[in-house]
C-alpha positions as CSV (number, residue, x, y, z in Angstrom):
1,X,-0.4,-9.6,4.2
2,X,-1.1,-9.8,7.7
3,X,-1.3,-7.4,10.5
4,X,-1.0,-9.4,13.9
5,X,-2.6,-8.2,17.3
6,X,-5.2,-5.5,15.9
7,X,-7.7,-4.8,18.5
8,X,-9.8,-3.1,15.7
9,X,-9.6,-3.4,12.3
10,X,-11.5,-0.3,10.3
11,X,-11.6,-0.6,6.1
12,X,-12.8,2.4,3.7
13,X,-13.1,1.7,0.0
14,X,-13.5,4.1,-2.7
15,X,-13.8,4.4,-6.4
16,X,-12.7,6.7,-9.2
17,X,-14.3,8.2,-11.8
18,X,-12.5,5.9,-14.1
19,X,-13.8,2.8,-11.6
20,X,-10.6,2.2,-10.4
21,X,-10.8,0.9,-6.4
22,X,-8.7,2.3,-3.7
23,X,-9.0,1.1,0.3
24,X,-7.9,2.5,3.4
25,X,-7.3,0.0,6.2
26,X,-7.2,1.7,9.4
27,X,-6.1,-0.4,12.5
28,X,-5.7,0.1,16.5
29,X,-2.9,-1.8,18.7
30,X,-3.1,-2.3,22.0
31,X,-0.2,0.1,22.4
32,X,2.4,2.0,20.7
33,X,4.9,-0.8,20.2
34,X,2.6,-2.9,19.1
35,X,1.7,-0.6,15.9
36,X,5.7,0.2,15.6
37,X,6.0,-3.5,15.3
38,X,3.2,-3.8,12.7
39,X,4.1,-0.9,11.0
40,X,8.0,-2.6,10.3
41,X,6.6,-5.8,9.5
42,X,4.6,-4.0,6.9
43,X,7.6,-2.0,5.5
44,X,9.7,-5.6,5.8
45,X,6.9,-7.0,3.8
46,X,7.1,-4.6,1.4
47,X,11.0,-5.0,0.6
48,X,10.4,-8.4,-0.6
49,X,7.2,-8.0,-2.4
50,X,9.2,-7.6,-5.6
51,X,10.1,-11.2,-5.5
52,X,7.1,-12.5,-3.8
53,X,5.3,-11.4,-6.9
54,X,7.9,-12.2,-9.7
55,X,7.3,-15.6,-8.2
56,X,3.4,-15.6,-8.5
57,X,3.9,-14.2,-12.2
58,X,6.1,-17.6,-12.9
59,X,3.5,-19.5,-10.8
60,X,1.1,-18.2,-13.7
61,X,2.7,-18.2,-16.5
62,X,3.2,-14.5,-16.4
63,X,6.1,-12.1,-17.5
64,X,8.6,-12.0,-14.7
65,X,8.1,-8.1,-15.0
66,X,7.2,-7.2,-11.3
67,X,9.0,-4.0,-9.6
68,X,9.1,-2.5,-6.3
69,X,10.1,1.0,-5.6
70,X,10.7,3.2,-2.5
71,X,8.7,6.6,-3.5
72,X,8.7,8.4,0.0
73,X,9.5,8.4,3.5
74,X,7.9,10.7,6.3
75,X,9.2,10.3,10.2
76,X,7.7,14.0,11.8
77,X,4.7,13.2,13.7
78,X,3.9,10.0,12.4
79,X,5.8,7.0,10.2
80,X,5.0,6.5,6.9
81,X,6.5,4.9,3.8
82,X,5.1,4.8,0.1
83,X,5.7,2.0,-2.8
84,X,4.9,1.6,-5.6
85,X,4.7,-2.1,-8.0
86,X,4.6,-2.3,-11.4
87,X,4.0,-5.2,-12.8
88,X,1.1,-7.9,-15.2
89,X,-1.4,-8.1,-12.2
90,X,-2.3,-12.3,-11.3
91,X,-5.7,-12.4,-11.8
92,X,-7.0,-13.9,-7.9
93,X,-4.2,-11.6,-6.5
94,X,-5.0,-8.8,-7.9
95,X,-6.9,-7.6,-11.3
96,X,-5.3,-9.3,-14.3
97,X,-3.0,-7.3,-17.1
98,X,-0.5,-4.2,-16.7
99,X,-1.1,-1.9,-13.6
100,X,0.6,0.2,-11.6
101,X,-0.3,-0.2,-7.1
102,X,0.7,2.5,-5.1
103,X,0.4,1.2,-1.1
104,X,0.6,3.5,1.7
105,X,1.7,2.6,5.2
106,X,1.5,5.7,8.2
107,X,1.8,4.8,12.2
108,X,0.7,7.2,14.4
109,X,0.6,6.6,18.1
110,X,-0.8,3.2,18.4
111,X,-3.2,3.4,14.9
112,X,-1.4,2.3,11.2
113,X,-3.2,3.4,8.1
114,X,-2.8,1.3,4.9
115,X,-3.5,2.6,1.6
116,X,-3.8,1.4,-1.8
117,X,-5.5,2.3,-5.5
118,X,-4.7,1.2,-8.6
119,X,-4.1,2.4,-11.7
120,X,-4.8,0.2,-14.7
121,X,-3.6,0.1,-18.0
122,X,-7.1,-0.6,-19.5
123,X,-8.3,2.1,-17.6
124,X,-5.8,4.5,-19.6
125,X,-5.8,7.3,-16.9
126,X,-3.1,10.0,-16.8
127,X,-0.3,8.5,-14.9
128,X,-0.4,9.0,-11.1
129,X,2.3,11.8,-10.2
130,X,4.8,10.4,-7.5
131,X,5.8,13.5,-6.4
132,X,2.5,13.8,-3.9
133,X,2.9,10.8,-2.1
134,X,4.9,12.6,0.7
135,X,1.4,14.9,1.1
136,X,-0.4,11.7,1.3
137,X,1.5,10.3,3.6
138,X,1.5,13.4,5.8
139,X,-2.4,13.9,4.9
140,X,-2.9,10.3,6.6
141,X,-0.8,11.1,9.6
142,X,-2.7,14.2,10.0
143,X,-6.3,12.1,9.9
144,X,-4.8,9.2,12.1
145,X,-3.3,12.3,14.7
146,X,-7.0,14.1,14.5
């Protein structure tokens, strides 16, 4: 994915206890607009990433076993969206075998935060609860408004 016109592009990584990365990508526009526009090119992105990866498993030799889901939506004092793609990782694109990437896109002001960790089957962790991701999203807005 690209992010066109960023002025300045900030990334964060972290690791779990169980080793299992996660980055935050933290990027200023010029102006407002500009991060509007990069934030809907990353949720337009994100509506066909089902596909684009179904197509990279086939590519492979992979499972055609990739899905895409929706899991929350903020608009109060920032933008946000959450997804979530499950699906036998392509080892180059991502790590290889079953996993489960939860992405995280907030826009606040002329700043867009992009988040992402994985969770890996061979990592057997308890399963990532869906129900926070509108705190995360609202925890990001909060850091990009601060």
């Amino acid at each position: 994915m690209s992010v066109p016109g960023a002025l300045v592009w900030q990334q964060q990584g972290f690791i779990s206890a169980r080793q299992t990365p996660a980055v935050q990508d933290t990027l200023s526009f010029p102006d407002e607009a500009s991060a509007r526009a990069a934030y809907r090119g990353v949720v337009d992105a994100m509506k066909g990433c089902a596909v684009k990866s179904r197509a990279l498993q086939k590519q492979y030799g992979l499972l055609q076993d990739a899905e895409v889901r929706r899991t929350a939506d903020i608009s109060d004092t920032a933008n946000g969206s959450a997804w979530m793609r499950s699906w036998n990782g392509v080892q180059g694109f991502s790590a290889p075998g079953d996993q489960t990437n939860h992405v995280y896109a907030v826009r606040h002001g002329r700043v867009l935060a992009l988040l992402h960790f994985d969770e890996w089957a061979a990592k057997a962790a308890p399963s990532y609860d869906l129900r926070g991701d509108a705190a995360v999203l609202r925890t990001l807005g909060a850091q990009l408004a601060g």
